[in-house]
ZAVONU-80526 format. One record per residue: residue in one letter; x negated, y, z of N, C-alpha, C, O in turn. Coordinates in pm, whole numbers, plus 32768, in hexadecimal, padded with zeros to 4 digits. Each point is the difference from the previous one (the first is absolute). Layout:
residues N
KETI  aa   n.u   n.v   n.w  ca.u  ca.v  ca.w   c.u   c.v   c.w   o.u   o.v   o.w
KETI   a     X     Y     Z     X     Y     Z     X     Y     Z     X     Y     Z
...
***
This chain:
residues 207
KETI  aa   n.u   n.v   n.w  ca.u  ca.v  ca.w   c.u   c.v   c.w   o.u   o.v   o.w
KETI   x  8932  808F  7D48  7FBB  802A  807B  800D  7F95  806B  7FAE  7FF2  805B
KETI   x  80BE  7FC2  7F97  802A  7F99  8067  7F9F  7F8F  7FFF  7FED  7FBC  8066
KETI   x  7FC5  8029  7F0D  7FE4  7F9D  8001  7F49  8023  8023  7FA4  7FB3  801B
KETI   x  8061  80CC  7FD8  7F6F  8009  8014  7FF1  8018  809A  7F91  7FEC  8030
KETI   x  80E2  8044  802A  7FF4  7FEC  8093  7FD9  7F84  8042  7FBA  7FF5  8064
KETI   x  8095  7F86  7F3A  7FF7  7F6F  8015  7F7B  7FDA  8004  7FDB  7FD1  806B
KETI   x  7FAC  803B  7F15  7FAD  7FFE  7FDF  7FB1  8057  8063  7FDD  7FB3  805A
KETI   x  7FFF  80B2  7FBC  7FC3  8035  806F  8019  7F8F  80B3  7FAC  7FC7  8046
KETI   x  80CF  8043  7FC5  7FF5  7FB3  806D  7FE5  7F74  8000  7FC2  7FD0  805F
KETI   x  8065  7FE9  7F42  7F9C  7F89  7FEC  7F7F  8006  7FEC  7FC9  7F93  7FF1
KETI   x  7FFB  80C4  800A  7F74  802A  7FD1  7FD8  8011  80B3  7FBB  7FAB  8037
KETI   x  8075  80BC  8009  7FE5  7FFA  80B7  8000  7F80  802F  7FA2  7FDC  8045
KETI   x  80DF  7FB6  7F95  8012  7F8C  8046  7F79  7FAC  7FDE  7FA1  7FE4  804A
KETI   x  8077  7FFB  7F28  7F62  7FD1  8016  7FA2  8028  800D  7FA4  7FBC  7FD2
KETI   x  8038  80C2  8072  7F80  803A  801C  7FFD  7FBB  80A2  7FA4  7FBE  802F
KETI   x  80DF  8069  8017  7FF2  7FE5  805D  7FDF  7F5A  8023  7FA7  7FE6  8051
KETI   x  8092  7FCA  7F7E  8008  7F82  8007  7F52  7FFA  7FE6  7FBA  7FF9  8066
KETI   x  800F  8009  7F2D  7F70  7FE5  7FF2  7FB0  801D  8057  7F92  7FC9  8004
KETI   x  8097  809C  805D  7F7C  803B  8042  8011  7FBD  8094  7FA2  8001  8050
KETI   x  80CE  7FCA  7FCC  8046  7F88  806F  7F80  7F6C  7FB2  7FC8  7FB5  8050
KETI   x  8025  803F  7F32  7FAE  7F6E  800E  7F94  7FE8  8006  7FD4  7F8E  7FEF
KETI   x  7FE2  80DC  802B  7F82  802E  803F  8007  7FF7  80AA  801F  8068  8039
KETI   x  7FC6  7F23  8018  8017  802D  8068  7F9C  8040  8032  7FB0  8027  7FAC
KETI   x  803A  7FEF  80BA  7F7D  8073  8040  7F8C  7F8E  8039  7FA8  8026  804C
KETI   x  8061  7F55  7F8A  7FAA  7FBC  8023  7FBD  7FF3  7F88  7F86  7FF0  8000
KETI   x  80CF  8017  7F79  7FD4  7FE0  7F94  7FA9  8069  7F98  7FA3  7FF8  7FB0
KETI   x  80BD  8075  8087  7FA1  8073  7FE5  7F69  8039  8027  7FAF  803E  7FBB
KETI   x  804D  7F96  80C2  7F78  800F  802B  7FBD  7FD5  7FF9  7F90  802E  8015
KETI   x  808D  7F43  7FBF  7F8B  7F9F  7FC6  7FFC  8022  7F5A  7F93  7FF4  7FC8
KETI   x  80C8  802D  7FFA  7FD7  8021  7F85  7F81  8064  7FFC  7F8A  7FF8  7FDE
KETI   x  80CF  8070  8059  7F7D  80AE  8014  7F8F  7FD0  8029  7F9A  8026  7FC7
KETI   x  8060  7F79  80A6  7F5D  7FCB  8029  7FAE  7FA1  7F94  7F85  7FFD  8002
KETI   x  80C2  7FBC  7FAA  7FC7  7FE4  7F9B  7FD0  8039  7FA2  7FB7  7FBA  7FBA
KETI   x  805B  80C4  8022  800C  805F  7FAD  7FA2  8075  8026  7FAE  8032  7FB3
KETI   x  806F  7FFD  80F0  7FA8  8075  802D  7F6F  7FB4  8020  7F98  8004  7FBF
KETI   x  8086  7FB3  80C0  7F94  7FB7  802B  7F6B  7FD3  7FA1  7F88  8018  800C
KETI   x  80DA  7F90  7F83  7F7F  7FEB  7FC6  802E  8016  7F6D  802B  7FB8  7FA6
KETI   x  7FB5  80D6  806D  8015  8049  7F98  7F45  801F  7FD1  7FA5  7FF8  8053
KETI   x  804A  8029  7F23  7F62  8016  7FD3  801E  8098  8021  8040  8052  7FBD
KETI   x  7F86  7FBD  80B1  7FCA  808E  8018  7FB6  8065  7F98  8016  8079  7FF9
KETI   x  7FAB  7F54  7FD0  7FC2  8058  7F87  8071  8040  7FA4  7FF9  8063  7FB8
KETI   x  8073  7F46  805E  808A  8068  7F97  8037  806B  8045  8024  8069  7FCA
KETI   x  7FE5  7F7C  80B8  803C  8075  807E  7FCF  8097  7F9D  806E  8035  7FEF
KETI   x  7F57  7FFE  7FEA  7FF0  807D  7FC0  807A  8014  7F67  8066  8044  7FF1
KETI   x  7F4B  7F56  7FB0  805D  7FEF  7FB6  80B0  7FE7  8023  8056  802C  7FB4
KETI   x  7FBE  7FA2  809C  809C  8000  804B  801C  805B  801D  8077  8018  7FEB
KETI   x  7F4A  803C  8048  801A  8084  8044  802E  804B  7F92  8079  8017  7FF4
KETI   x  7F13  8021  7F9B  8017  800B  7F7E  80C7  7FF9  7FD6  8050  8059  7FE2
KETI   x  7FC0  7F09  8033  8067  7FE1  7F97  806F  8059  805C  8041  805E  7FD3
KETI   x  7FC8  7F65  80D2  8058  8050  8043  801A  8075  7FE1  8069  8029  7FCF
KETI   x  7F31  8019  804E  802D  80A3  7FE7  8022  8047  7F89  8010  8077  7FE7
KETI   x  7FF6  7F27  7FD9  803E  8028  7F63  8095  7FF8  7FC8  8033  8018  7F93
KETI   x  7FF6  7FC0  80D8  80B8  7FFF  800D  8013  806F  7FFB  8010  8020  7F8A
KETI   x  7FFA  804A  80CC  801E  807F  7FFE  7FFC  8048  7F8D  805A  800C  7FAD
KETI   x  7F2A  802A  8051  7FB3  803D  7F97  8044  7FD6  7F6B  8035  8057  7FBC
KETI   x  7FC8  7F32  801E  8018  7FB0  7F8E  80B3  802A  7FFF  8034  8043  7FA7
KETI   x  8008  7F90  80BB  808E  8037  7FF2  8041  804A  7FF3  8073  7FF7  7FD5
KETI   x  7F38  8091  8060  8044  806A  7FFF  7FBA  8047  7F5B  8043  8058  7FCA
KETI   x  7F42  7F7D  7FF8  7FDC  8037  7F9D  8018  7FD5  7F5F  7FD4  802F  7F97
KETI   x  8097  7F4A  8090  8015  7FEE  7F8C  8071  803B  7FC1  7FED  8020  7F8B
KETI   x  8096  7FFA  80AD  803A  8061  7FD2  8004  807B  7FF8  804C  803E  7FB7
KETI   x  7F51  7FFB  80A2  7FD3  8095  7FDA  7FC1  7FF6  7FBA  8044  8044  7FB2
KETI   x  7F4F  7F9A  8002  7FCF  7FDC  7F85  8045  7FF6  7F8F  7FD7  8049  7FA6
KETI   x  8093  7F6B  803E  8064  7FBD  7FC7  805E  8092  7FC7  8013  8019  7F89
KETI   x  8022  803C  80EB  8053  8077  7FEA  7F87  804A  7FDB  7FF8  8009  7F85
KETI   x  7FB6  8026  80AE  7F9A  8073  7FC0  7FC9  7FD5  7F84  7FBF  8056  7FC5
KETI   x  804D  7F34  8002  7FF4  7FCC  7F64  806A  8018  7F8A  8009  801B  7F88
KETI   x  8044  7FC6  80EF  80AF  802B  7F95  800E  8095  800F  804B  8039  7FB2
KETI   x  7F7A  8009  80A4  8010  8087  7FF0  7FDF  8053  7F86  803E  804A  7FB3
KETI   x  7F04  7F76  8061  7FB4  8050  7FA9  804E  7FBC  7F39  8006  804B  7F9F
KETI   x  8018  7F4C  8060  801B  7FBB  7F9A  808D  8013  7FD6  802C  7FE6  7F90
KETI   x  8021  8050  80E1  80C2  800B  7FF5  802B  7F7D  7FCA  8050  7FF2  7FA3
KETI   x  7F6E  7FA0  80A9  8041  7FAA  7FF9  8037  7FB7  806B  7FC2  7FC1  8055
KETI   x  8106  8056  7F97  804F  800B  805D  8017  7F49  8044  801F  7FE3  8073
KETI   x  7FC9  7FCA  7F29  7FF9  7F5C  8029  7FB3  7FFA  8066  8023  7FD4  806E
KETI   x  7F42  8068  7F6C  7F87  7FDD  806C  8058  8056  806F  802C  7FB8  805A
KETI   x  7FF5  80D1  7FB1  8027  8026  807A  8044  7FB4  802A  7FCE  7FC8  8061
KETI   x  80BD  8008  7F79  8081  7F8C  8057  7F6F  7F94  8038  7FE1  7FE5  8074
KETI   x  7FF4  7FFE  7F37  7F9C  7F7F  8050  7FAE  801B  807E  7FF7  7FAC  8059
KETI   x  7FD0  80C4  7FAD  7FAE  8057  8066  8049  800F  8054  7FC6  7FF0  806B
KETI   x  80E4  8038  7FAA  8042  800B  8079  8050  7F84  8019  8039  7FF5  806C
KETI   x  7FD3  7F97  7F27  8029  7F92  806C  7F97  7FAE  8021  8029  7F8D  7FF4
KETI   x  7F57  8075  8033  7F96  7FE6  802A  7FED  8071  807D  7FC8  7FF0  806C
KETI   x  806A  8069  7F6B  7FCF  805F  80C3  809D  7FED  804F  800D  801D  8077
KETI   x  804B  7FBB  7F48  8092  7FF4  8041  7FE8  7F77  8043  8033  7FE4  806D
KETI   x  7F7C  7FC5  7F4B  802B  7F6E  8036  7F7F  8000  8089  801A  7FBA  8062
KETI   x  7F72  808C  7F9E  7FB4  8034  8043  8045  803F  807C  7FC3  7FE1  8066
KETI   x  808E  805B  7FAA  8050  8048  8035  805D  7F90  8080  800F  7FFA  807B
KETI   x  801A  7FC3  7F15  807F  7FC1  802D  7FCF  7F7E  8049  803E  7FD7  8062
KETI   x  7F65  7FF3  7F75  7F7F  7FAA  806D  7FD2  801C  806A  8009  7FC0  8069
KETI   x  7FBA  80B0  7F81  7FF4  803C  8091  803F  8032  8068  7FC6  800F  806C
KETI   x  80BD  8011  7F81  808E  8005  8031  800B  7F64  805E  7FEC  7FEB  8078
KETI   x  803C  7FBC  7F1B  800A  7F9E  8043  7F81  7FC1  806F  800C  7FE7  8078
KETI   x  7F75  800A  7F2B  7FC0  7FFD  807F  7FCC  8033  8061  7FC2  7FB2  8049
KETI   x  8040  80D2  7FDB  8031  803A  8081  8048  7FD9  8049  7FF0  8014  8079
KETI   x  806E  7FAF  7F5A  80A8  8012  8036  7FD8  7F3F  8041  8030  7FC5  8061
KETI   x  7F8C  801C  7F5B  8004  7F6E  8026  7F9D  7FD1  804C  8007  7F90  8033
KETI   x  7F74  80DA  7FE2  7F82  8037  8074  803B  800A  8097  7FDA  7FC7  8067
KETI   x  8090  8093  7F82  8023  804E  803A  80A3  7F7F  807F  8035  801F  806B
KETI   x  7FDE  7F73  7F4A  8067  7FD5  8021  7FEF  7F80  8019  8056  7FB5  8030
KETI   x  7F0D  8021  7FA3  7FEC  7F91  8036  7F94  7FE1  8058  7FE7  7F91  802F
KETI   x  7FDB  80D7  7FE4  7FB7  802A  8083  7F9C  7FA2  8005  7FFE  7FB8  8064
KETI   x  7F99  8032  7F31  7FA0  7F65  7FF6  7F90  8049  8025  7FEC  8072  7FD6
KETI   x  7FA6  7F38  809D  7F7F  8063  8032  7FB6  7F9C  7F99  801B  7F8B  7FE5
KETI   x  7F4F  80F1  7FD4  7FA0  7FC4  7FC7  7FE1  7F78  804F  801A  7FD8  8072
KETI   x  7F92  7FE5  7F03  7FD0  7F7A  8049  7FB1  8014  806F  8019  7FD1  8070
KETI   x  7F44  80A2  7F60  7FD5  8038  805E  800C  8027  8079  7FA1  8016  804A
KETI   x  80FE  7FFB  7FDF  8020  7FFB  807C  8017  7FC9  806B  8016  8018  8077
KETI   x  7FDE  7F8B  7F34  8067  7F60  8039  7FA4  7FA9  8051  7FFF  7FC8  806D
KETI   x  7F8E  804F  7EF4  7FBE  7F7D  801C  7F76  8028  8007  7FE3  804D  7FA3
KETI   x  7FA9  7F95  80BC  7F94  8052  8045  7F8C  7FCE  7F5A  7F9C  8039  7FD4
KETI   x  80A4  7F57  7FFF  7F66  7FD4  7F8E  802F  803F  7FA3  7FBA  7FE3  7F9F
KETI   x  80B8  8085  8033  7FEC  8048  7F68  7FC2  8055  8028  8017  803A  806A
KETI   x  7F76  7FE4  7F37  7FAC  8085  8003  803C  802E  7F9C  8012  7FA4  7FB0
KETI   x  8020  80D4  8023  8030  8024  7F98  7F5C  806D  7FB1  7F9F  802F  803B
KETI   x  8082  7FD4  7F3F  7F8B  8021  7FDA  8021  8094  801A  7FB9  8051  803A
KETI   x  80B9  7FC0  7F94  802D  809D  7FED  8069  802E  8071  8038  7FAE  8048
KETI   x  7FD7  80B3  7FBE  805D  802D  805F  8076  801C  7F91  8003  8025  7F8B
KETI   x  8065  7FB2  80E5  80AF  800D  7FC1  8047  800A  8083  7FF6  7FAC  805A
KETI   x  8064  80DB  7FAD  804F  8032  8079  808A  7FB4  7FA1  8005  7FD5  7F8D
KETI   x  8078  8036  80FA  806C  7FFA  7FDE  8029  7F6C  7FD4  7FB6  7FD5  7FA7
KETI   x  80AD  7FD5  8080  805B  7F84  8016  7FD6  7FC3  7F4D  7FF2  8028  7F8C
KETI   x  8007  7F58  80CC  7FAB  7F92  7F72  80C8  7FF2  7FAC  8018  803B  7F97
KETI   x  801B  7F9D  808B  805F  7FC3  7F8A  8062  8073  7FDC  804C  803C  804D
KETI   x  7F9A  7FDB  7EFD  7FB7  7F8E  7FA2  7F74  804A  7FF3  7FF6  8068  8042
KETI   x  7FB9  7F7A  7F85  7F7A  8055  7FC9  8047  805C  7F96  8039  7FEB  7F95
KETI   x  7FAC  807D  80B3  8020  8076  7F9C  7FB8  802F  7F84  803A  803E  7FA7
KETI   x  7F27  7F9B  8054  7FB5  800C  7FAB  8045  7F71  7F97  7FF5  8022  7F8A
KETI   x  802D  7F93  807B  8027  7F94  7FB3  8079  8037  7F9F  8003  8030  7F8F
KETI   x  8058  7FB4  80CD  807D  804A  7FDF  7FF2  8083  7F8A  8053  8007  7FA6
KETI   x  7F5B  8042  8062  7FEB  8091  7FE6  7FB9  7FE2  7F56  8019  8044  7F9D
KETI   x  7F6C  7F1C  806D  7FED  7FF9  7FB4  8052  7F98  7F64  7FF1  7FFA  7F86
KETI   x  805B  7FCC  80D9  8056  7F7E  7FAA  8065  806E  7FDE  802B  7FF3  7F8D
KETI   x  7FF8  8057  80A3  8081  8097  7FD4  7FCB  8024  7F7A  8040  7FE0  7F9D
KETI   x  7F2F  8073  8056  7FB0  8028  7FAF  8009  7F77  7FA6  8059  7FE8  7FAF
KETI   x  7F51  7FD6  8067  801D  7F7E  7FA1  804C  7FCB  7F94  7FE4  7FE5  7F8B
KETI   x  809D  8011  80CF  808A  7FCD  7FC6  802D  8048  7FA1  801D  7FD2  7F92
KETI   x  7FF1  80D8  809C  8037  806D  7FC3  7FA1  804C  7F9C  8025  8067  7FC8
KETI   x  7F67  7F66  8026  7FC7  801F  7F85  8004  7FA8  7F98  7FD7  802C  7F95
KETI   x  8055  7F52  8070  800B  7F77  7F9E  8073  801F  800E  8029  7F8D  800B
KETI   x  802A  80AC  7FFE  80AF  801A  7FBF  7FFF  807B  7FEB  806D  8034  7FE7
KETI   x  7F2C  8014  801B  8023  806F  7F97  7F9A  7FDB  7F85  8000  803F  7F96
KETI   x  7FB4  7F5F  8082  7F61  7FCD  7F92  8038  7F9E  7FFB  8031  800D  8070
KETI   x  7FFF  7F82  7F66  801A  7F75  8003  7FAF  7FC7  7FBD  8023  7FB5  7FA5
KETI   x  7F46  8066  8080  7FA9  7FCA  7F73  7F7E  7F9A  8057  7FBD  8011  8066
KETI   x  804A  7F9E  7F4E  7F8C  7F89  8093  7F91  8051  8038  7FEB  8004  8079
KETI   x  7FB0  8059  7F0D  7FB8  8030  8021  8011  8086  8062  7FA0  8043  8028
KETI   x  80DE  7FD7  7FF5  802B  8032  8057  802B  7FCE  80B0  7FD5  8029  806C
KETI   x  80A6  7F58  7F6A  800A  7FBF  8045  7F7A  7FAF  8072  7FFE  8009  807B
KETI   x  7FB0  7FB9  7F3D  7F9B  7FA2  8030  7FAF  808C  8061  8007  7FFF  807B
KETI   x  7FCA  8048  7F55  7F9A  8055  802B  8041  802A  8091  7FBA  7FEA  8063
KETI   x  80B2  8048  7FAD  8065  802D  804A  8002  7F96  8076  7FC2  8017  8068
KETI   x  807C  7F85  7F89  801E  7FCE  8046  7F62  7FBD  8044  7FEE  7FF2  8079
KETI   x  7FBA  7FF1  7F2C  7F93  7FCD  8045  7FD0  8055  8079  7FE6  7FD6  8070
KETI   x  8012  80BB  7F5C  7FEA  8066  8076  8043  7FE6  807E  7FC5  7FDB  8066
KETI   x  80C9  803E  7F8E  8053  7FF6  806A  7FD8  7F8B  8098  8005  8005  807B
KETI   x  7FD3  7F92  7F0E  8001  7F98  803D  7F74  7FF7  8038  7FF3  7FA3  804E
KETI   x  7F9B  80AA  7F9D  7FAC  8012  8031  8000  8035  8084  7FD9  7FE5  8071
KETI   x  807A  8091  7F3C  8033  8064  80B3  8019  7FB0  8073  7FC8  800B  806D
KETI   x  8095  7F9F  7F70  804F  7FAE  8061  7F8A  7F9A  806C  7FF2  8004  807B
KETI   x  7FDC  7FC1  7F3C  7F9C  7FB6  802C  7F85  8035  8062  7FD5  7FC4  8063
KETI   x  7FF4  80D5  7F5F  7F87  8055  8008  8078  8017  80AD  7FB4  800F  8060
KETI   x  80BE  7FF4  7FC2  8035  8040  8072  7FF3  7F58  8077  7FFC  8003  807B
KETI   x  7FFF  7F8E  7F3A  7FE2  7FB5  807B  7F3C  7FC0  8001  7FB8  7FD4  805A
KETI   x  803C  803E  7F48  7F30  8004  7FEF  7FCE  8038  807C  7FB0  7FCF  8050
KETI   x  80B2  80E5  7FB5  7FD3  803D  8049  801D  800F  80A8  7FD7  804C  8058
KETI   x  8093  7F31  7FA2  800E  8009  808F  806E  802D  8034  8007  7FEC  807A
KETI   x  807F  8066  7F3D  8053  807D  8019  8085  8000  7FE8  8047  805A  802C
KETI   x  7FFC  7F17  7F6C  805C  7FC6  8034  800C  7F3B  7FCA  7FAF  7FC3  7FB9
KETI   x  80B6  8014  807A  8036  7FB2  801C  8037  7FA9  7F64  804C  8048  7FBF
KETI   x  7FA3  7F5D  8016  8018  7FCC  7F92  807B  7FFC  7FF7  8032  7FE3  7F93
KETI   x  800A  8031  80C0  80CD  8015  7FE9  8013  8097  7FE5  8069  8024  7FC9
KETI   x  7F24  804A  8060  802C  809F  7FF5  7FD8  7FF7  7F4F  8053  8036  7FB7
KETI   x  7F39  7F8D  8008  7FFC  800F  7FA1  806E  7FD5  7F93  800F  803F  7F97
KETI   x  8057  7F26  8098  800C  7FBE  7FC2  8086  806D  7FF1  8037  8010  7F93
KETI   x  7FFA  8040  80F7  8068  8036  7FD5  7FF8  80B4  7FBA  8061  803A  7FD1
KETI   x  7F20  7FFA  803A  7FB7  803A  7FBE  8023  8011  7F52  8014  805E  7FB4
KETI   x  7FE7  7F00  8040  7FD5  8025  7F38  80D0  7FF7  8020  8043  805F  7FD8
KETI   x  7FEE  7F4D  8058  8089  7FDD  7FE6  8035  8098  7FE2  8017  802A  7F8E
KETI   x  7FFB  8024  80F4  802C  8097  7FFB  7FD8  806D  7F96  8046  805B  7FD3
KETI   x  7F30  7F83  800F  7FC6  8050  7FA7  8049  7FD5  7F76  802B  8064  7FC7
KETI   x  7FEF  7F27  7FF5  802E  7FC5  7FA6  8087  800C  7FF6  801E  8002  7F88
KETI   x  8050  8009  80C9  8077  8002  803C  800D  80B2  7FBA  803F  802B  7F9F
KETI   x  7F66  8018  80C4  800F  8079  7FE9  802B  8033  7F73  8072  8025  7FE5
KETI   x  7F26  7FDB  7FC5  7FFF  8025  7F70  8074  7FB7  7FBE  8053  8033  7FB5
KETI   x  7FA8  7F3C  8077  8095  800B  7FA6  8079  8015  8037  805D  7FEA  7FB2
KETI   x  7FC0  8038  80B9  806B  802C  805D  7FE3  80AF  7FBE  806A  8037  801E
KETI   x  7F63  8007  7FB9  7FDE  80B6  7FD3  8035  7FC1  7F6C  806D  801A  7FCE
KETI   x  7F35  7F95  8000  8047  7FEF  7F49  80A8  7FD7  7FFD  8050  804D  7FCB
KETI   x  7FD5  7F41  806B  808B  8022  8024  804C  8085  8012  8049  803F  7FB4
KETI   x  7F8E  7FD6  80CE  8065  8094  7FF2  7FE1  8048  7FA4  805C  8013  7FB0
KETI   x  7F3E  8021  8037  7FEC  805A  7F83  8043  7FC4  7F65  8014  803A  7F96
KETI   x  7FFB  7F67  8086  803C  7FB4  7F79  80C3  803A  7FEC  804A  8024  7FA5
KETI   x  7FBF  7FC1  8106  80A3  801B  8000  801E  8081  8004  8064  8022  7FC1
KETI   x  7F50  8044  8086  7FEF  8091  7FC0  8020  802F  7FA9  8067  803F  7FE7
KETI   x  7F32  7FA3  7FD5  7FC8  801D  7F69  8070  7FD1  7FB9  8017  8040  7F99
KETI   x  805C  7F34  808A  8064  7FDB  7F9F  807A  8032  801E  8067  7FE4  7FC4
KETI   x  7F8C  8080  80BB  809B  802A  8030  7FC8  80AB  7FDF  8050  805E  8000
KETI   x  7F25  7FB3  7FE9  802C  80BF  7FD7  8006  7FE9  7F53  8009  8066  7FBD
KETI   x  7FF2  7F1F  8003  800E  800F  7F68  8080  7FE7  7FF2  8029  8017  7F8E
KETI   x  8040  7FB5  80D4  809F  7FF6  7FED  801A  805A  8016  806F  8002  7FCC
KETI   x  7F7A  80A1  807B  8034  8055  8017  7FD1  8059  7F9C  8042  8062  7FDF
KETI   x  7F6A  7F88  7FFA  7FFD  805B  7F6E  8016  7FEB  7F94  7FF6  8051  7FA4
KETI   x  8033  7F2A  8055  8037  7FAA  7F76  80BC  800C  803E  8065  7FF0  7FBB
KETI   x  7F96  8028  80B0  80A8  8023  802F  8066  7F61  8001  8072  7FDC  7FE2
KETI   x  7F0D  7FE9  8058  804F  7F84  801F  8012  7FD7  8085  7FA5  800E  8052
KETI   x  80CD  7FBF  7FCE  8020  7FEE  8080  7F9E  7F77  805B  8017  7FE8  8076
***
C-alpha cells in the first residue's frame, strides 16, 4: 500500500509540474492556433465527439454488467465495476482539482475565444478529457487487445482536442485531463489489485 501511495503522489507531482510548463502566454497562443483557425465546417462534428464523453462513459460498464448479468458471467461483471469505480474515482479527483485550482475558462479571459458550445464551471483540468482517457485506459486493462486499445484511445484523444476546437479549454486543462484520467484507472486497478490480494489471505488464513 506504501508503495502505491508513492506512486499516486508522484503521479500529482508530475501533474502538477506539467501544467506549470505551459505558461499562460503559451497557452493562449496554442488555443488561438487551434480555435481561431480552426475549419469551421468540423465545429458540428466536434460537438458530436465532445458530448460523447459522458454518455460513452457511463454506458460502457452498464452495458458490460447488464451483459454479465443476462450471461452470469462473473469476469465481465468485475470488469464492468472497475471501469465505473475508476469512473468514479476520476471524477472525485477532478472536482477536487476544479474546485482547488480555481482556473477561469479561456472564454473569460480572453474577449477573441468564441466558444462554439457552452461549458459552465472552472477550466483545469477538462473534465470531459479526463472522464474520457479514465474510460480509455480502464477498458485496455481490462481488454488489453490493440483492437481494443487503438480504438479507445483514439476516441479519448479526440475528446480532448474536440474541447479546445471548440473554444472551452486550455491546452494544459486537456493535457492534464488525459494525465488524471489515465492516472485514475490505474491508481482503481492497483487498489483493487491489493484488495483483492489481502481478502484472498484472509480466507486462505494467511497473515
Amino acid at each position: 500500500m506504501q508503495q502505491l501511495r508513492t506512486q499516486i503522489l508522484f503521479f500529482f507531482l508530475f501533474l502538477t509540474a506539467s501544467s506549470t510548463v505551459f505558461s499562460q502566454n503559451v497557452d493562449i497562443k496554442l488555443l488561438r492556433n487551434l480555435h481561431l483557425d480552426r475549419n469551421q465546417n468540423l465545429d458540428s462534428s466536434f460537438e458530436v465527439v465532445t458530448n460523447s464523453a459522458v454518455p460513452v462513459s457511463i454506458a460502457a460498464p452498464v452495458l458490460m454488467y447488464s451483459i454479465g448479468l443476462i450471461k452470469k458471467d462473473s469476469t465481465l461483471k468485475h470488469k464492468a465495476i472497475f471501469i465505473g469505480e475508476a469512473f468514479l474515482v476520476n471524477a472525485f479527483i477532478t472536482k477536487a482539482l476544479k474546485v482547488a485550482v480555481d482556473r477561469d475558462r479561456p472564454f473569460d479571459t480572453y474577449s477573441d475565444i468564441d466558444p462554439v458550445v457552452s461549458s459552465t464551471g472552472k477550466s483545469f483540468p477538462s473534465g470531459h478529457t479526463s472522464i474520457a482517457f479514465s474510460t480509455a485506459t480502464s477498458l485496455s486493462m481490462a481488454y488489453p487487445k490493440w483492437y481494443v486499445i487503438v480504438p479507445s484511445f483514439l476516441w479519448a484523444s479526440s475528446v480532448g482536442y474536440s474541447r479546445m476546437h471548440l473554444g472551452v479549454h486550455y491546452p494544459s486543462d486537456v493535457a492534464a485531463g488525459a494525465l488524471i484520467g489515465a492516472g485514475s484507472a490505474f491508481a482503481t486497478f492497483k487498489i483493487n489489485k491489493w484488495l483483492n490480494k489481502k481478502k484472498y489471505k484472509k480466507i486462505e488464513g494467511v497473515k
